[in-house]
C-alpha positions in Angstrom: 0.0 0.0 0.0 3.0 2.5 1.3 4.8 1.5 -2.3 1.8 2.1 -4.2 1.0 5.3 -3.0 4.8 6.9 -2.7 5.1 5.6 -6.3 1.6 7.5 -7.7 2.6 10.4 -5.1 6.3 10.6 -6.6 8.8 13.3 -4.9 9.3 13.1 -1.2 7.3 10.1 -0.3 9.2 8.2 -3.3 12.5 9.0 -2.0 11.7 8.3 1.4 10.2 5.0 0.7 13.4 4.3 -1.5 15.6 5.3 1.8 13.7 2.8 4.0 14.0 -0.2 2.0 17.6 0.6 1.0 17.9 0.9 4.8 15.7 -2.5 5.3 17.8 -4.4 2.7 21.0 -3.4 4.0 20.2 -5.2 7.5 20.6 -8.7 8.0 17.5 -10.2 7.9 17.4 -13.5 9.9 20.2 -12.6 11.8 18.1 -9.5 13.2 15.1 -11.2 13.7 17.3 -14.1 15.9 18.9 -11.3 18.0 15.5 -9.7 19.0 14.2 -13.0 19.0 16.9 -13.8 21.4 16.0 -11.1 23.8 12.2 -10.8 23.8 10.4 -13.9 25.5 8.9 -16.7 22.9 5.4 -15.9 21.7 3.7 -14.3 19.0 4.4 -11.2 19.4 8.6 -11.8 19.5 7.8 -13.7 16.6 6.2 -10.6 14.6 8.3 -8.3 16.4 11.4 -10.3 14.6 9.7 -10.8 11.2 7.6 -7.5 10.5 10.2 -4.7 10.3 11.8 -6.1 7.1 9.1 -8.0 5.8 7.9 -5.0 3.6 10.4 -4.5 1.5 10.3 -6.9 -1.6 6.2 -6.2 -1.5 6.7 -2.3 -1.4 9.5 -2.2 -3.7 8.0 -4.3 -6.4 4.2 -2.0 -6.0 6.6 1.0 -6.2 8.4 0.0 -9.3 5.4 -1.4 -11.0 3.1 2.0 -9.7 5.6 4.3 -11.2 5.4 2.0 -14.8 1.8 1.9 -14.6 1.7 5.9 -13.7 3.6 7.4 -16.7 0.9 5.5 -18.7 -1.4 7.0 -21.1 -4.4 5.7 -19.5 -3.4 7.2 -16.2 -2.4 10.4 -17.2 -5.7 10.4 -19.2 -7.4 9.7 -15.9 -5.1 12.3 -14.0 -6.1 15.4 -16.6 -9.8 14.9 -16.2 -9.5 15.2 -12.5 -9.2 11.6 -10.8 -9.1 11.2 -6.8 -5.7 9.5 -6.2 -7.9 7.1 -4.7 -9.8 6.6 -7.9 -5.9 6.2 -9.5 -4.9 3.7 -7.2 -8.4 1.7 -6.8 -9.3 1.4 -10.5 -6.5 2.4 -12.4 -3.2 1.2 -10.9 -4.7 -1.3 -8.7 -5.4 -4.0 -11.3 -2.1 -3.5 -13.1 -0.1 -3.8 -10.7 -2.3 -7.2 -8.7 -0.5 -9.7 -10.7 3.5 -9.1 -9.5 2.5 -7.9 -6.2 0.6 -10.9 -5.3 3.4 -13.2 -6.9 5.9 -11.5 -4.2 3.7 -11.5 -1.4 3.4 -15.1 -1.8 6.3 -15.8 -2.3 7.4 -13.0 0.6 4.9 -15.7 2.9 6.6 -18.9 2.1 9.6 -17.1 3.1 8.5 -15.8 6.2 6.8 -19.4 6.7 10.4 -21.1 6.9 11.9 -18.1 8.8 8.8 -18.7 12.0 9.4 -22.3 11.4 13.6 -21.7 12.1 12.7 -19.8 15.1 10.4 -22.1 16.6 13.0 -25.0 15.9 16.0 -23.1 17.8 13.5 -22.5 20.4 12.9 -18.8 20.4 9.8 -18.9 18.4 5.9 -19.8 19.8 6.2 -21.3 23.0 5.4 -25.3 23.6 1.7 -25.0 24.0 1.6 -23.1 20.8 3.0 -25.5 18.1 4.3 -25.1 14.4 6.1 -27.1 11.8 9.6 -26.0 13.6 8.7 -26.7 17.1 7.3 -30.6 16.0 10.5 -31.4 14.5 12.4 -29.9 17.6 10.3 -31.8 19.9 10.8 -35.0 17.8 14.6 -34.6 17.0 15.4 -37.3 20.0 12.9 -40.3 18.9 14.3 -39.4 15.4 15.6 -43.5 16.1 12.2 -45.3 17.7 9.9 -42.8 15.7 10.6 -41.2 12.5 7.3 -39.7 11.4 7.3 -37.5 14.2 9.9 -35.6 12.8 9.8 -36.4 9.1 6.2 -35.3 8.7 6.4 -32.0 9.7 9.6 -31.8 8.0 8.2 -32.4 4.8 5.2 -30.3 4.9 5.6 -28.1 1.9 2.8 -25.5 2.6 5.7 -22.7 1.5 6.3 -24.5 -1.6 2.5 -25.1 -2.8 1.7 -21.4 -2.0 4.1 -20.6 -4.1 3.2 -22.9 -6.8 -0.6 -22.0 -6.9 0.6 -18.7 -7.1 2.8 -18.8 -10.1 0.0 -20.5 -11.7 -2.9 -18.2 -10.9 -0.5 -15.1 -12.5 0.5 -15.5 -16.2 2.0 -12.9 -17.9 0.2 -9.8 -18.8 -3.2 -10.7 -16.8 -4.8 -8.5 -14.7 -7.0 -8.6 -11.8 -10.2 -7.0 -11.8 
């Protein structure tokens, strides 16, 4: 939303957005999210707390980059000289142009952060044991690993990341839009 707006807005709010995500990309991720992981108890709000500050930044940069395409359009320009809301711009104009990549990164963006909550839970800093998650079953089950393997294997080898993924390289072929 932030990306799509600073990209119709353009000036300041474009070069601040392009500041924060240079500054978000320039951190290390995981390695952030396990030191304040580290220090704030388990639960679901360490594990947000960890995760949300630089989870942004592929979704905003790719609505940015594909706003500012979609802006210098005819169409939009069209819609901008005979008075359009920027509201109107971005909910009927830019919106649906710009659906298809931003969707295809967010899901993406989830399978990631999917595997990151999952790494967290597994080291033990993530949701705490009567919460559970793919990371926590596998840590739980590491020691019967021997007497009984599905405990960890299963959980292992759930592949929720991966389908969501899948379904949504599927669901966006090239130069489709969603209206």
């Amino acid at each position: 939303m932030f990306g799509t707006a600073a990209g119709l807005a353009g000036g300041l709010p474009d070069r601040l957005l392009r500041l924060a995500a240079t500054t978000a990309l320039a951190l290390p991720g995981l390695t952030l999210a396990l030191a304040l992981a580290g220090v704030l108890p388990p639960g679901y709000v360490t594990v947000l707390a960890a995760l949300v500050p630089l989870g942004w930044v592929n979704c905003g940069l790719v609505a940015h980059t594909a706003t500012r395409q979609v802006a210098s359009s005819d169409y939009v320009l069209a819609a901008r000289a005979i008075g359009a809301t920027p509201f109107y711009l971005l909910r009927r104009t830019v919106g649906p142009h710009i659906a298809g990549p931003v969707l295809t990164v967010a899901t993406a963006d989830f399978a990631r952060t999917l595997i990151a909550v999952t790494s967290l839970s597994f080291l033990g800093i993530g949701l705490p044991p009567p919460e559970t998650d793919w990371g926590g079953m596998v840590s739980e089950a590491t020691p019967l690993l021997v007497a009984a393997p599905r405990l960890a294997i299963v959980p292992a080898l759930a592949v929720t990341g991966l389908a969501v993924a899948l379904v949504a390289d599927a669901r966006h072929e090239p130069g489709q839009t969603l209206e």
